[in-house]
C-alpha positions in Angstrom: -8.2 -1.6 -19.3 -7.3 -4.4 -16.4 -8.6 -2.9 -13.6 -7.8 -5.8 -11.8 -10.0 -5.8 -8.7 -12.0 -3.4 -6.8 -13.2 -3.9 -2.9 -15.6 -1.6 -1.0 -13.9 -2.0 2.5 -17.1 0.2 3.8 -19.3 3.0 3.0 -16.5 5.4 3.0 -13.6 3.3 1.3 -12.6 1.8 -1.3 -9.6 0.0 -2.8 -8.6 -0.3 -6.5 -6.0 -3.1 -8.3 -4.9 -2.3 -11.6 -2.5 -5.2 -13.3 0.0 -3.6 -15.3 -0.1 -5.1 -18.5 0.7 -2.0 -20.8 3.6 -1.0 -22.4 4.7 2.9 -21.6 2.9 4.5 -24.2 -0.1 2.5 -23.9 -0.3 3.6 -20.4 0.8 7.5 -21.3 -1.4 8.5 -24.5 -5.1 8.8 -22.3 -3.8 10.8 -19.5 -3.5 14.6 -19.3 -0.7 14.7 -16.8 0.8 18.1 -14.8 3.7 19.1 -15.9 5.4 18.3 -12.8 3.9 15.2 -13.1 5.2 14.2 -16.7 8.8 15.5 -15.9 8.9 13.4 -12.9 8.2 10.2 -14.9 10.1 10.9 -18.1 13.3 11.2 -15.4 12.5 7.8 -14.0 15.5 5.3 -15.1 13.2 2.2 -14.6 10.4 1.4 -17.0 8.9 -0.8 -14.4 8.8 2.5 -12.4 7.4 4.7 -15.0 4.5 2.0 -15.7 3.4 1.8 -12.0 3.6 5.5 -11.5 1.1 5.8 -15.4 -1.2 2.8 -13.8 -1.3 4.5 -10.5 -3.3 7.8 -12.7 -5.5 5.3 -14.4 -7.0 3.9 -10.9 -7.2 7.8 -10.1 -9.4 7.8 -13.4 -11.0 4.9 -12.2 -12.2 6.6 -9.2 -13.3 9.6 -11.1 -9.9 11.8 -10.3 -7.1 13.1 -12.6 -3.9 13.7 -11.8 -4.9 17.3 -11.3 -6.9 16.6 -8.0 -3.5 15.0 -6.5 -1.0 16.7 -4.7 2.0 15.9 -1.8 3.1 16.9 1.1 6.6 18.0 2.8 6.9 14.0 3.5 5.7 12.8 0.4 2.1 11.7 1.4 -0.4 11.8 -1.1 -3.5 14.2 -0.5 -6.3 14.9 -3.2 -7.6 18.4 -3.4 -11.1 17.7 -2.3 -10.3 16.4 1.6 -10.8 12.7 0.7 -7.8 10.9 1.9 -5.8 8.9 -0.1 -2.8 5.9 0.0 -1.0 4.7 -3.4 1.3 1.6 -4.3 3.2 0.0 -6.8 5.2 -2.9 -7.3 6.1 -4.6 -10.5 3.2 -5.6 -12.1 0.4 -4.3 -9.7 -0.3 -1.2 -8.3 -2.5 -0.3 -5.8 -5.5 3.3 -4.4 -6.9 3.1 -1.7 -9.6 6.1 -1.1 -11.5 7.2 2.1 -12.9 9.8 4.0 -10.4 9.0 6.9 -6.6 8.5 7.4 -6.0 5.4 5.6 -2.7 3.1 4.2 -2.1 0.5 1.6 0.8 -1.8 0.6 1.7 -4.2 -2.1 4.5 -6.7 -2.2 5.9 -9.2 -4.4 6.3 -12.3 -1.8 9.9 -13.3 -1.9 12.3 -15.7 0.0 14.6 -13.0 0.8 12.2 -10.9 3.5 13.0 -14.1 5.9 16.6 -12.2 5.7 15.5 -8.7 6.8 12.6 -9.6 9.5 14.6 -8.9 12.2 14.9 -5.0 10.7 10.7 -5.3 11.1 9.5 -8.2 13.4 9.6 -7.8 16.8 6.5 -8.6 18.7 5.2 -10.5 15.9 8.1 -13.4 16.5 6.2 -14.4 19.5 4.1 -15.9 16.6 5.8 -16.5 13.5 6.8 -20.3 12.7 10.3 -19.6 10.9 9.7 -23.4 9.9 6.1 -23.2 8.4 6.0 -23.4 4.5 4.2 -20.0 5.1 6.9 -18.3 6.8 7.1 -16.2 3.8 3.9 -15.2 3.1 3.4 -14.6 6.7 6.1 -12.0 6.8 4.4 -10.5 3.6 1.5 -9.9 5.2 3.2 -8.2 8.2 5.2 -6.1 6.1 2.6 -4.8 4.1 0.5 -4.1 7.3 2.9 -2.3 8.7 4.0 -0.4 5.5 0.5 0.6 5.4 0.5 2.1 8.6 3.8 3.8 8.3 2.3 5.5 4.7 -0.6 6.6 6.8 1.0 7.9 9.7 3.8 9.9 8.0 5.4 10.7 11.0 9.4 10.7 11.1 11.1 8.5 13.5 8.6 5.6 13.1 10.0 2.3 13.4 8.5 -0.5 12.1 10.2 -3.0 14.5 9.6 -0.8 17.9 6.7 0.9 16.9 4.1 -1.2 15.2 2.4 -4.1 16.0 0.4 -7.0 14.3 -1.5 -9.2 16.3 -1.9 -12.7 15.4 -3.9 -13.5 12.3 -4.7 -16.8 9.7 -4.3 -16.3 6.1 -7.4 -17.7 5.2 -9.2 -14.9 7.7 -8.2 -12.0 5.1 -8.2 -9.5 8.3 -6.2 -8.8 11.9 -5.7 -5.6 14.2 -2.5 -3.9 13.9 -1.3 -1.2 16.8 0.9 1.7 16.5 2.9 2.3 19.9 4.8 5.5 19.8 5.6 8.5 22.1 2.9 7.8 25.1 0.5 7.0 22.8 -1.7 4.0 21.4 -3.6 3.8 18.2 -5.8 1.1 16.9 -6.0 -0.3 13.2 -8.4 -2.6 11.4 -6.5 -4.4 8.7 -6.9 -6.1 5.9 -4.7 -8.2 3.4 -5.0 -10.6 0.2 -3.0 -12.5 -2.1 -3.0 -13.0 -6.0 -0.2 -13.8 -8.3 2.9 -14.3 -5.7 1.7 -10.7 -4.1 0.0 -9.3 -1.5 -1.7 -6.7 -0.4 -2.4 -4.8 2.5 -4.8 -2.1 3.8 -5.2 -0.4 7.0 -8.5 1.7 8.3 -9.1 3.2 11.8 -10.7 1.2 14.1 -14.4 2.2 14.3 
């Protein structure tokens, strides 16, 4: 089974990688899924989609849940039945849990050349920064993204922005880590982040500062 990585971000966290290496079946045949839970996958169009969503219940295993002890919410936030909090991602050929006894968030993303085309729809702030001419510029942006995708997942609040409302304060790729902000109606919250890279993606995580 390629669990791909695991990372004990503290006492009360944790983050699992699985790399999606499975065909369908493969990934379908060990799980006992609720029937909500099968319908929803057999309707997805994508096989791609259908693969993250199966990996996504074997890092569940991995952490010693089923797909029983996971429900959502009105806005389509993950929640496990016994008050452990919970964040989940997929793309392509990764997916991503990140489990904690407080509020937390985690993104993946493929790096691509085509996020330099929609930063201004999530950079603000962060421009003050970013080097558009660094051969980094890209993952740079990844990182950001992710960060502030994490938050946004954690959060769950509609009307979040991620260009007015969250902020990521310088950071070095090679640190691994940076503080991220969320701005929003009178209010101030501070975040511990954390990202990483493997295979053309990365990935993010966001905690509460302690």
């Amino acid at each position: 089974m390629p669990l791909y990585k695991s990372i004990t971000v503290n006492s009360q966290t944790t983050v699992k990688i699985w790399k999606i290496e499975e065909d369908y079946d493969e990934l379908l045949s060990p799980l006992d899924l609720k029937p909500q839970s099968l319908k929803r996958v057999e309707s997805m169009k994508s096989e791609l989609h259908q693969r993250g969503f199966l990996s996504v219940r074997h890092l569940l295993r991995a952490f010693g849940y089923s797909d029983q002890d996971l429900f959502y919410d009105d806005y389509g936030k993950p929640h496990l039945k016994d008050g452990n909090h919970i964040s989940i991602t997929h793309s392509f050929t990764f997916s991503g849990v990140i489990i904690s006894e407080n509020e937390v968030g985690i993104d993946i993303e493929k790096q691509r050349e085509k996020i330099g085309v929609i930063a201004k729809k999530f950079v603000d702030y962060e421009f003050n920064y970013l080097d558009k001419t660094s051969k980094d510029y890209v993952r740079n942006l990844t990182v950001i993204w992710g960060i502030k995708e994490s938050l946004y997942k954690l959060f769950a609040t509609p009307g979040m922005l991620f260009r007015e409302h969250f902020l990521v304060i310088p950071f070095m790729l090679q640190d691994g880590e940076t503080v991220a902000w969320i701005d929003y109606k009178d209010k101030k919250y501070r975040y511990n982040t954390a990202f990483l890279e493997f295979d053309g993606f990365t990935c993010a995580y966001v905690v509460p500062n302690e």
